[in-house]
C-alpha positions in Angstrom: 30.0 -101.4 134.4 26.8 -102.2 135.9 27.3 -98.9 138.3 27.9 -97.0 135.3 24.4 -98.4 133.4 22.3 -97.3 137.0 23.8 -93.8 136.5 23.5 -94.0 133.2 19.7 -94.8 133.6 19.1 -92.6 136.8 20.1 -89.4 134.2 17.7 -90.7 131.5 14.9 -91.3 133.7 15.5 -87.4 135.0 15.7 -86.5 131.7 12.5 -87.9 130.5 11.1 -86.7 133.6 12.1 -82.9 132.9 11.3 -83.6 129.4 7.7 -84.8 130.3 7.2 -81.6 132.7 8.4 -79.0 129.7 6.3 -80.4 126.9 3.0 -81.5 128.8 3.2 -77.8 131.1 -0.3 -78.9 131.6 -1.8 -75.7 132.8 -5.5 -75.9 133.9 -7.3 -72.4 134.7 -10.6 -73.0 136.9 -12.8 -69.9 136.2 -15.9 -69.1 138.4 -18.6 -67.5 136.7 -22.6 -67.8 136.7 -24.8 -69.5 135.1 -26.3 -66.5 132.4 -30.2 -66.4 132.2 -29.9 -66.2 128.3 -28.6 -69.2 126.5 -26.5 -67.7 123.9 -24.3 -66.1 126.6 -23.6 -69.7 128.0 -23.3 -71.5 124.7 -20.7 -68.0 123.7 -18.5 -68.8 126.7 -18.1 -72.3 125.7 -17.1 -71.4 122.0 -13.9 -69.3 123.7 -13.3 -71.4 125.9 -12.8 -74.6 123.1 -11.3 -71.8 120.7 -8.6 -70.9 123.5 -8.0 -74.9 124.5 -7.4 -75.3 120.4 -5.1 -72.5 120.0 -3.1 -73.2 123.5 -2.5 -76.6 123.6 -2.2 -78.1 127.1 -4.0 -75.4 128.6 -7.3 -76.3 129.8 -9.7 -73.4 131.4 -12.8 -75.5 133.5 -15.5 -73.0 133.8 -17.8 -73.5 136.8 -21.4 -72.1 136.8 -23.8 -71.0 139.7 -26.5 -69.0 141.0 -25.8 -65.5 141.4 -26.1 -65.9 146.1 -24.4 -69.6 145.5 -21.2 -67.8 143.9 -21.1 -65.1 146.2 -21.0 -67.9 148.9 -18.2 -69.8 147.3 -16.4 -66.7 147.0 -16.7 -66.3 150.5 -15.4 -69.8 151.6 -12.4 -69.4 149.2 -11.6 -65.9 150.4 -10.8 -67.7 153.6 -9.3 -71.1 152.4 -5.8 -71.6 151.0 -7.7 -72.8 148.1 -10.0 -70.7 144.7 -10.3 -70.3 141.5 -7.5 -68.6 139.1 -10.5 -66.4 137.8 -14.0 -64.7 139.2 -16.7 -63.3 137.9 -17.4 -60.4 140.3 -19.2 -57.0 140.2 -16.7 -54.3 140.3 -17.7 -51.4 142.8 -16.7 -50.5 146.2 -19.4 -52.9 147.2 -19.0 -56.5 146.1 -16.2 -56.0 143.9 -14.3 -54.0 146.9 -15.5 -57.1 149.7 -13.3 -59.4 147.7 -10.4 -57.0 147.1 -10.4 -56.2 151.0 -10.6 -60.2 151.6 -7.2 -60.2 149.8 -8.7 -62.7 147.3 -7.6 -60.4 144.5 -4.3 -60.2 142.7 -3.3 -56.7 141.6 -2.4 -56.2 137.4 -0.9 -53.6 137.2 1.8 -55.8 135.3 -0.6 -57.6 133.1 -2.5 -54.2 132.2 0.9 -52.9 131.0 1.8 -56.1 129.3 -1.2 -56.0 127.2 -2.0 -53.0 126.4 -5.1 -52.9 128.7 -5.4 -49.5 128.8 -5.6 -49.1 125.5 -8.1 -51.5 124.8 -11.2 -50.6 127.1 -13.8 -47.8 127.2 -12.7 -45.7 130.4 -15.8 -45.7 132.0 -15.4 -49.3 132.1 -11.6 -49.5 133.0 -11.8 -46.8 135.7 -13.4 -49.4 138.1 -10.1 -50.9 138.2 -8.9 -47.7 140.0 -11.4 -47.7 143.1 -8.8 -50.1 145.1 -6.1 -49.3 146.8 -3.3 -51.0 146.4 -3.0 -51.3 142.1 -5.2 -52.3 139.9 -7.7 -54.9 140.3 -9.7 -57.0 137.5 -10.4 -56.7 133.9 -13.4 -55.2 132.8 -16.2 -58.0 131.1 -19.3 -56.5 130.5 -20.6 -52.2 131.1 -24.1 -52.4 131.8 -26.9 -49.8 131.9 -30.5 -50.8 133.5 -33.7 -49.3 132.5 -37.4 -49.7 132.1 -38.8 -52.2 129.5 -42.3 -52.2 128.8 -44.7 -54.2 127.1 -46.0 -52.0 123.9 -49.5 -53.8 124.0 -50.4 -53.2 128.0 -49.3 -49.5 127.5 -51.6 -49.3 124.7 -54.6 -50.8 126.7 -54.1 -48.5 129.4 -54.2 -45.4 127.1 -50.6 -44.5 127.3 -49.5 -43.1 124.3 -46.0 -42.2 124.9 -43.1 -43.2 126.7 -43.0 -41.7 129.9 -39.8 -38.6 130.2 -40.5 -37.2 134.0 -40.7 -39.3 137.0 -44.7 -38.0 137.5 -45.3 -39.1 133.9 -44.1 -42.6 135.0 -46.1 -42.7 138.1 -49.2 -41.5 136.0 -48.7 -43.8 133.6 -48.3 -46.5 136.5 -51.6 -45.1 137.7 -53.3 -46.0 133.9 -52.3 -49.4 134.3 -53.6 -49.6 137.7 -57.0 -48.4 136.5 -57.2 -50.8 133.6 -56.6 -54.0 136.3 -53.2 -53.9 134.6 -49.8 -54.9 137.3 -47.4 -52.2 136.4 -44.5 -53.3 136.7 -42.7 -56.8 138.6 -39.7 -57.7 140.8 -38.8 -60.7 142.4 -38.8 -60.4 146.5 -36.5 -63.2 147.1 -33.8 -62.0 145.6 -32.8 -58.8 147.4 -31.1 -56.9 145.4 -33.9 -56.9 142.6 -36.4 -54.7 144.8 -33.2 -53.0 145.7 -33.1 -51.6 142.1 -36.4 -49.7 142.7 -35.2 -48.3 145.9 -31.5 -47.5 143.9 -33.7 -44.9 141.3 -35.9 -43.5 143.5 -33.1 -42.1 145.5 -31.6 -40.8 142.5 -34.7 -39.5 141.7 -35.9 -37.6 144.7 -32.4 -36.7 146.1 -30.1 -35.7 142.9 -26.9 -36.7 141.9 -25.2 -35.0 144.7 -26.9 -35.9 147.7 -27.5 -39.7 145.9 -23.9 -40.3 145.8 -23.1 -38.6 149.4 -26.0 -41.3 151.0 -24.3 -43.9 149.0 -20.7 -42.9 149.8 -22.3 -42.7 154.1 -20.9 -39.3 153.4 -24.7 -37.4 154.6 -26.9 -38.3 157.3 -30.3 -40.3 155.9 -32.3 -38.5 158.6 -31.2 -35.1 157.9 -31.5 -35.5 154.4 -36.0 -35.5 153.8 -35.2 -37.3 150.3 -34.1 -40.2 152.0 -37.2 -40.4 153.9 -39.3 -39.4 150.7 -37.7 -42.2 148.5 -38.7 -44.4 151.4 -42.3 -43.1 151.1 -42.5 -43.5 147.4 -41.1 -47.3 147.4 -43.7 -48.2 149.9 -46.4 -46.9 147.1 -44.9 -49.0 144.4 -44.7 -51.5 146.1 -48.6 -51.0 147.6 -49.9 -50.4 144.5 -48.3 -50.6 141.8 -46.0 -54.1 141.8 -47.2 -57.1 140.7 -48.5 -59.1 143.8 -47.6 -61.2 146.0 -43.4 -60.7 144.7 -42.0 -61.5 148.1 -42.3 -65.2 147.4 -41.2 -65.1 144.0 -37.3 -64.3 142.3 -36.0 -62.7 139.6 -36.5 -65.7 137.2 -40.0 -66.0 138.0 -40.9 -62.4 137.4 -39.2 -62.5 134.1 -41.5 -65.4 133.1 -44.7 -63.6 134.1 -43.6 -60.4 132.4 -43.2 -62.1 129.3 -46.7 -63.7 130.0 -48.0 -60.5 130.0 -48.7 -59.8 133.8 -46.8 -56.9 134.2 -46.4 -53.9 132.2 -43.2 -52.7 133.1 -39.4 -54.3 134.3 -36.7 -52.6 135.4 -33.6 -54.4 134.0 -30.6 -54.0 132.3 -29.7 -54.2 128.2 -28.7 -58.1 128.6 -32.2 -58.1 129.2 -33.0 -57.5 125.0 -31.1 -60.7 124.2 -33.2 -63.0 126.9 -36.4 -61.3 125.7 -35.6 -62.6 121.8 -35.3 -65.8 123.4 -38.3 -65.8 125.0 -40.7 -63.6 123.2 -41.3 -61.8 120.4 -38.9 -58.5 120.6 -41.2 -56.1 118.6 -43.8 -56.4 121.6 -41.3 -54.3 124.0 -39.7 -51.0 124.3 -37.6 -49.5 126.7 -36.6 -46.3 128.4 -34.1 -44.6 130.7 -35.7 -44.4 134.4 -36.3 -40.9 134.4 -34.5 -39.2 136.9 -34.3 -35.7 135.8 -30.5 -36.1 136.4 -28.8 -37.2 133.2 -27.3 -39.8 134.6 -27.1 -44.1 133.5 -28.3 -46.1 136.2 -25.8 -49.2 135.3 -22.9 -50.8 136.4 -19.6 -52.5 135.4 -18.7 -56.6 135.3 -15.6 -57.5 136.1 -13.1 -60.7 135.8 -11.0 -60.8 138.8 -7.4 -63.1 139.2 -7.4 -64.6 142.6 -4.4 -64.4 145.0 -5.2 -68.5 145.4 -3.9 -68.9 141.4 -1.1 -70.9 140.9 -1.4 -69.7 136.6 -2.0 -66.2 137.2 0.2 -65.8 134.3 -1.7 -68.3 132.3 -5.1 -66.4 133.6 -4.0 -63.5 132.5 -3.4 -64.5 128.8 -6.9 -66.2 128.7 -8.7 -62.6 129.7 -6.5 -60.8 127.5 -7.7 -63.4 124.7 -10.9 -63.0 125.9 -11.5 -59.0 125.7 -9.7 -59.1 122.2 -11.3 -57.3 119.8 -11.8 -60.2 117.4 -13.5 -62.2 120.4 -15.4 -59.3 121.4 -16.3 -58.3 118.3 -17.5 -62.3 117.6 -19.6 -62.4 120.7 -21.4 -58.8 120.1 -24.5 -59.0 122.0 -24.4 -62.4 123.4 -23.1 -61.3 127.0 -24.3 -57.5 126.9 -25.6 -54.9 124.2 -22.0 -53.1 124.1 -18.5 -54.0 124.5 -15.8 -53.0 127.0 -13.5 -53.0 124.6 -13.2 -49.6 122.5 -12.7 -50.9 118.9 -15.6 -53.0 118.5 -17.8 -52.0 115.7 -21.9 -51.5 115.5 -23.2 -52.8 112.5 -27.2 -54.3 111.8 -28.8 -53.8 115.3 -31.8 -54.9 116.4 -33.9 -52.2 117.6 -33.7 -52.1 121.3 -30.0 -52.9 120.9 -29.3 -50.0 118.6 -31.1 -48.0 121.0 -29.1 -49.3 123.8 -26.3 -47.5 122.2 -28.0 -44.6 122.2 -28.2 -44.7 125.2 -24.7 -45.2 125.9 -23.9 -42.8 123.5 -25.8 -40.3 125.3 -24.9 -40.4 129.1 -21.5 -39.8 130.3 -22.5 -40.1 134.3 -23.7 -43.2 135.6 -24.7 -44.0 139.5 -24.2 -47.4 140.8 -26.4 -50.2 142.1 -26.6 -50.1 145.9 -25.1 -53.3 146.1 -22.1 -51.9 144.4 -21.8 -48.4 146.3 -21.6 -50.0 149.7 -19.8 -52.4 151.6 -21.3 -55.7 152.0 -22.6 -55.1 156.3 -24.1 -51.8 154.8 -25.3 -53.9 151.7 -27.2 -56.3 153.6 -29.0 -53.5 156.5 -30.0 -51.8 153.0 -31.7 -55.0 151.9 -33.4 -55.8 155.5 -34.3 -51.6 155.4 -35.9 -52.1 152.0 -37.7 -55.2 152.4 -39.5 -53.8 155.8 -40.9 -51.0 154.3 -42.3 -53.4 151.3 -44.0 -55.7 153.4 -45.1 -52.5 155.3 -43.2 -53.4 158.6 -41.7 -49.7 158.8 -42.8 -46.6 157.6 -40.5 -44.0 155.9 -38.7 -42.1 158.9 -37.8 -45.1 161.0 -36.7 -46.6 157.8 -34.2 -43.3 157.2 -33.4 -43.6 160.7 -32.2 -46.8 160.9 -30.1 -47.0 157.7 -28.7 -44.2 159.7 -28.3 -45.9 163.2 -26.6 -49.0 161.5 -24.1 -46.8 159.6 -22.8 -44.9 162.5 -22.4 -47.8 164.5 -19.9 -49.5 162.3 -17.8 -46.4 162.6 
């Protein structure tokens, strides 16, 4: 009897035990992401994430926030540790996107984009980023971002410009108004390396073309055969002699935002989240913006991307939280708050602010975009660009040496 009570027992106990493991099926999933310079981006990601928890009971999805170099490093240390998140926040590219997908700290959807319906659902130009990898697809798309020029509407009209510049020489004579009227024209933040690198990113477009852009880019042409290398060199070191706001090595990205807000600098080359943190910060009727103006009718922008890692023990679970999160009623809800457009295809545009309507525009208009630099190469070219750049603005190089060794380092690696 009392052997047949401890049996009985032991198979209760492992039934409340199994019990306690199907109903609880406590699933967290840890998301890394950064910490968004605009507050309504931040306070939008904590309204999903409490709307998901409430509609998915015993899920819980922990969101973890840095700087934009501290998550790149913690990316790094999990790409070689048996342990991550279940989610990233990464730029997609070949670049920093692609350094994570080589590290093998992505997971491939191909499933998940077939369970959902992902193709479906997104704008191509923001899917096809998935595609770049080998090996299936890689990532969700989160945000599709253009970059342009905003300018401060009272500074211009000081400096007698009377109309948004349309050629690159308009630009630089309008950048030569300010100048002459004691005016900065336009500011970037030197500590940060890929800000200046934007600069650098337009003025190739600008003085090499699409074609030979994207064959420098892809290390596909030589820098010192091709003179527009050399001359994009030259004409960063006379932005960055006369024209940026000074000193802007010491300073980042943050800090030049807050002094072009102040109205020290005319101009800022950013991207259309950039309307959202200006109504935060300032009075939105004061700015307007335009396309850098390349002369070759193509976006200077890139795409965001959410990214399962291989370390995810919930990949299914992570996979149900970014299809809930790029739903159109979610997307639709958070319009604006993370970036002027949506990824997803059947969100509708209604009651614009002004720069944002013109955004779309924008989008509307352009069906070619080239990538940031940080995004077109791989992460050792990534970082001999940033060194490259950074000489010739502090004047350390001059134009040719700085061709030639962009060149030297890219044949050496092969």
């Amino acid at each position: 009897m009392q052997s047949s009570r401890k049996l009985w027992c032991v198979a209760l106990l492992g039934a409340v035990t199994m019990m306690g493991a199907g109903t609880a099926s406590a699933q967290e999933v840890k998301v890394w992401t950064l910490t968004f310079a605009n507050d309504s981006a931040n306070k939008a990601w904590q309204k999903i994430v409490s709307d998901y928890e409430a509609a998915n009971p015993g899920t819980t999805i922990r969101v973890e926030n840095r700087g934009v170099d501290e998550h790149k490093s913690a990316l790094r240390v999990a790409a070689g540790s048996d342990q991550g998140p279940d989610i990233y926040f990464m730029w997609a590219g070949l670049g920093l996107g692609g350094e994570f997908v080589k590290a093998g700290l992505s997971l491939p959807l191909d499933k998940y984009h077939q369970q959902y319906g992902w193709g479906d659902r997104f704008l191509p130009s923001a899917a096809a980023f998935a595609d770049l990898y080998e090996g299936g697809k890689h990532g969700v798309p989160f945000t599709f971002k253009g970059e342009a020029i905003y300018y401060n509407k009272k500074l211009f009209e000081q400096a007698g410009i009377t109309a948004e510049p349309t050629t690159y020489d308009e630009l630089v004579a309008a950048a030569d108004k300010l100048k002459a009227a004691g005016i900065p024209a336009i500011t970037f933040g030197g500590t940060v390396n890929w800000h200046l690198m934007r600069l650098m990113d337009v003025l190739l477009e600008t003085k090499c073309g699409a074609e030979k852009h994207d064959a420098l880019m892809s290390m596909k042409a030589d820098w010192t055969k091709e003179p527009c290398a050399a001359d994009s060199f030259t004409e960063l070191g006379k932005w960055t002699n006369q024209y940026v706001l000074s000193p802007f090595m010491g300073i980042d990205q943050a800090q030049s935002f807050n002094l072009f807000v102040a109205n020290r600098a005319a101009m800022m080359l950013e991207g259309d989240w950039l309307v959202q943190q200006l109504s935060e910060s300032a009075n939105l009727d004061d700015f307007g913006m335009f396309p850098f103006p390349t002369n070759t009718n193509r976006l200077y922008g890139f795409a965001e991307y959410h990214y399962i890692s291989t370390k995810s023990s919930n990949p299914d679970a992570a996979a149900k939280f970014l299809d809930y999160f790029t739903s159109t009623p979610v997307q639709q809800a958070t319009l604006g708050l993370f970036s002027t457009t949506s990824v997803n295809k059947h969100v509708k545009y209604e009651n614009l602010r002004p720069l944002d309507a013109k955004w779309v525009d924008i989008f509307n208009k352009y069906s070619a975009v080239y990538m940031n630099g940080d995004q077109a190469f791989p992460l050792d070219v990534t970082t001999e660009y940033f060194r490259v750049i950074n000489e010739v603005a502090s004047g350390s190089i001059d134009a040719a040496t700085a061709a030639s060794q962009m060149q030297s380092f890219i044949a050496k690696r092969g």
